[in-house]
Backbone as numpy.savetxt, mean C-alpha at the origin, in Angstrom:
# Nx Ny Nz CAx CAy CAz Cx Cy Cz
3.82 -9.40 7.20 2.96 -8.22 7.20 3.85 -6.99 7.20
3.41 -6.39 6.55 4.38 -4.79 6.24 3.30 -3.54 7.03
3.08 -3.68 7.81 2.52 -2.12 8.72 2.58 -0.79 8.58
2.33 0.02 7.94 2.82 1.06 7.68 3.56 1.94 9.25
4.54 2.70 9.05 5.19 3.24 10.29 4.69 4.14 10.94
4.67 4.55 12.14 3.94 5.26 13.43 3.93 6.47 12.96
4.64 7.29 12.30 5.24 8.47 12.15 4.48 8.79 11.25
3.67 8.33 10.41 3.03 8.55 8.81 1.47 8.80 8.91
1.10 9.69 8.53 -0.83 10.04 8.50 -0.86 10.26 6.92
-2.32 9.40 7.07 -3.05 9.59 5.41 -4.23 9.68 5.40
-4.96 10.04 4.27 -5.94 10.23 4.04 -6.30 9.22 2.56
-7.06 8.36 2.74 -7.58 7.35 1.98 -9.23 7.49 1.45
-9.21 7.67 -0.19 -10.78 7.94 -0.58 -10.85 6.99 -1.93
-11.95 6.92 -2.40 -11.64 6.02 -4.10 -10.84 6.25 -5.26
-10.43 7.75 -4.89 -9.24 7.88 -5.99 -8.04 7.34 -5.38
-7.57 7.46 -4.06 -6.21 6.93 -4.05 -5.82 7.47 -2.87
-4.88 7.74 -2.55 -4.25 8.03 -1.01 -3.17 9.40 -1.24
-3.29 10.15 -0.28 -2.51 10.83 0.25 -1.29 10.46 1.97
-0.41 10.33 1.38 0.93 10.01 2.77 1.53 11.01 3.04
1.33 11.57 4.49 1.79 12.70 5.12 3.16 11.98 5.71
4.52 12.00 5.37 5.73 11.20 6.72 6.32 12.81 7.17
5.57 13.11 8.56 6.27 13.84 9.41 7.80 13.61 9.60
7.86 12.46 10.08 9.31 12.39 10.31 10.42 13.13 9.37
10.32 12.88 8.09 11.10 13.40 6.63 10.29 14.03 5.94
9.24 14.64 6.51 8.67 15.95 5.91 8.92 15.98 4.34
7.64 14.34 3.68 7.04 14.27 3.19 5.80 14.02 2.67
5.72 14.33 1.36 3.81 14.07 0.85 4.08 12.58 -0.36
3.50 11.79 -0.10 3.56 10.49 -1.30 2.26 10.19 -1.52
1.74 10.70 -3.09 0.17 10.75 -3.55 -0.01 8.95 -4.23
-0.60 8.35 -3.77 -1.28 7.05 -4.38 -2.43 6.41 -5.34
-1.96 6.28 -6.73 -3.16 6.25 -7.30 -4.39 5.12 -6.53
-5.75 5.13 -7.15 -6.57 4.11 -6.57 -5.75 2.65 -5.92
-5.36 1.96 -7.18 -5.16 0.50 -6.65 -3.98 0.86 -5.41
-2.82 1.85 -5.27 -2.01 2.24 -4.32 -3.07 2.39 -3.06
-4.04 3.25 -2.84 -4.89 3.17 -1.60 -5.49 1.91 -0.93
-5.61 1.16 -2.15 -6.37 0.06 -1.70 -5.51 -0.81 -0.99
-4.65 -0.44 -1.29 -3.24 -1.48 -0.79 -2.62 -1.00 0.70
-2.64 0.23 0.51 -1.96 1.26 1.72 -3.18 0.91 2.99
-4.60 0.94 2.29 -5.61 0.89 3.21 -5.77 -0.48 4.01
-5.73 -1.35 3.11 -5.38 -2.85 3.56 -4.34 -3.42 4.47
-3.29 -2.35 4.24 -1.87 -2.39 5.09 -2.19 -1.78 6.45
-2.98 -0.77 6.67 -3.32 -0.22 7.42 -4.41 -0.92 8.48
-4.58 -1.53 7.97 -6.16 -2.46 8.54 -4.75 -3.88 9.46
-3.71 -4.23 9.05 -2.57 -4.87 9.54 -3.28 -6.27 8.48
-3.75 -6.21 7.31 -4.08 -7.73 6.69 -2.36 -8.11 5.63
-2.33 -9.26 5.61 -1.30 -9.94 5.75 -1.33 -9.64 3.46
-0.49 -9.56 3.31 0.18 -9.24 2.03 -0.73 -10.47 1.11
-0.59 -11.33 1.09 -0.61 -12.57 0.41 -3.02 -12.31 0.95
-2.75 -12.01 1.54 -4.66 -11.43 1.31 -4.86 -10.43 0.56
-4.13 -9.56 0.56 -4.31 -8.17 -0.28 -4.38 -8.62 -1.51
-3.34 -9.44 -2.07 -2.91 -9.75 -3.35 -4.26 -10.94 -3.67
-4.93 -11.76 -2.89 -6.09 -12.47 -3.36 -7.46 -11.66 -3.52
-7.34 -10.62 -2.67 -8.45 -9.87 -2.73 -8.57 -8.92 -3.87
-7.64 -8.56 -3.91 -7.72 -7.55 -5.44 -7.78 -8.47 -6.16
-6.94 -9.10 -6.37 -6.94 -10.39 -7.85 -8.61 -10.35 -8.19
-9.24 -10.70 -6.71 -10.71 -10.89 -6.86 -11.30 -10.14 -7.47
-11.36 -8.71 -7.12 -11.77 -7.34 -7.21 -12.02 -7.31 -8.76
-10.52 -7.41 -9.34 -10.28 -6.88 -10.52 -10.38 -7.89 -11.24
-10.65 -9.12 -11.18 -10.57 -9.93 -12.32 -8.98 -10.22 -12.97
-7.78 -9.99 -12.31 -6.86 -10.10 -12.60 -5.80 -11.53 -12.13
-4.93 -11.60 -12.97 -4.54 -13.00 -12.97 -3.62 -12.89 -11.60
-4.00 -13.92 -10.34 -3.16 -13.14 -9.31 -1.82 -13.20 -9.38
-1.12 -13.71 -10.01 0.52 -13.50 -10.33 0.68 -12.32 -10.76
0.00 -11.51 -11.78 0.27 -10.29 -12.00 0.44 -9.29 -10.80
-1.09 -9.72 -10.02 -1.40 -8.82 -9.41 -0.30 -8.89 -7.83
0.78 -10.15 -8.01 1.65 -10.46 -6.67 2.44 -9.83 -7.09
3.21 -9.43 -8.52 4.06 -9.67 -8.96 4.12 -7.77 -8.62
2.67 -6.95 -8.97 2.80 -5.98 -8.42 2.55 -4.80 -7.43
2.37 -5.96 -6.51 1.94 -5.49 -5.48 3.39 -5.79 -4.50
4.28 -6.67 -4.52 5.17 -6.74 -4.64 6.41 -5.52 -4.89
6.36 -4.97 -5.98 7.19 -3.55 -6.58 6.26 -2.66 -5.84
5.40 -2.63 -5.61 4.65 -1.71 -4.93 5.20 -1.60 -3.06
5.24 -2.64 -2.61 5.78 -2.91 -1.37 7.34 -2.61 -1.02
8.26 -2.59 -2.66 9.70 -2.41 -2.58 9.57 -1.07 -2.84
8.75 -0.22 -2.85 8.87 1.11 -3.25 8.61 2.03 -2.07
7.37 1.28 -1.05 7.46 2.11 0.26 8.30 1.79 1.05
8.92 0.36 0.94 10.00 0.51 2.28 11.31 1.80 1.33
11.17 1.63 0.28 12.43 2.31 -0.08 12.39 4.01 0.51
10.87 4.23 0.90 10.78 5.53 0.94 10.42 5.87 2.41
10.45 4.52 2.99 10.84 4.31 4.97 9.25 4.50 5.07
8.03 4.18 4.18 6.69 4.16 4.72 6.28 3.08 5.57
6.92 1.57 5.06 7.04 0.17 6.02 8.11 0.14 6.13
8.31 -0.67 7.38 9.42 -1.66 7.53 10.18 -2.26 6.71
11.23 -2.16 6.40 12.09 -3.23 5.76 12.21 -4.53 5.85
């Protein structure tokens, strides 16, 4: 599970997410499927659910949808939103 970090406030709607990180006094804007993911992370549901549930959602083949949700997950730790 990747948690998003203590330090970080957002605002989550159907277009997508807004990430406030106080700590490094930044803004990181999220399109839709990014919120849905951030929101899910937020809720503490375990990666490998996120990735079945959208698959569901969208009608998408879930390898795609691991494969990027995945690069999606290497992109917030890169930017210290989760845990490493």
């Amino acid at each position: 599970m990747s948690t998003p970090m203590s330090h970080l406030r957002s605002v989550v709607d159907h277009d997508g997410a807004v990430i406030l990180d106080s700590k490094y006094n930044s803004i990181l804007t999220l399109n839709a499927t990014g919120g849905y993911v951030w929101e899910k992370l937020q809720q503490g549901q375990l990666i490998e659910d996120i990735v079945r549930q959208l698959a569901q959602e969208t009608l998408t083949e879930i390898s795609i949808v691991e494969r990027d949700v995945r690069e999606f997950l290497e992109e917030l730790k890169s930017r210290r939103l989760v845990p490493a």
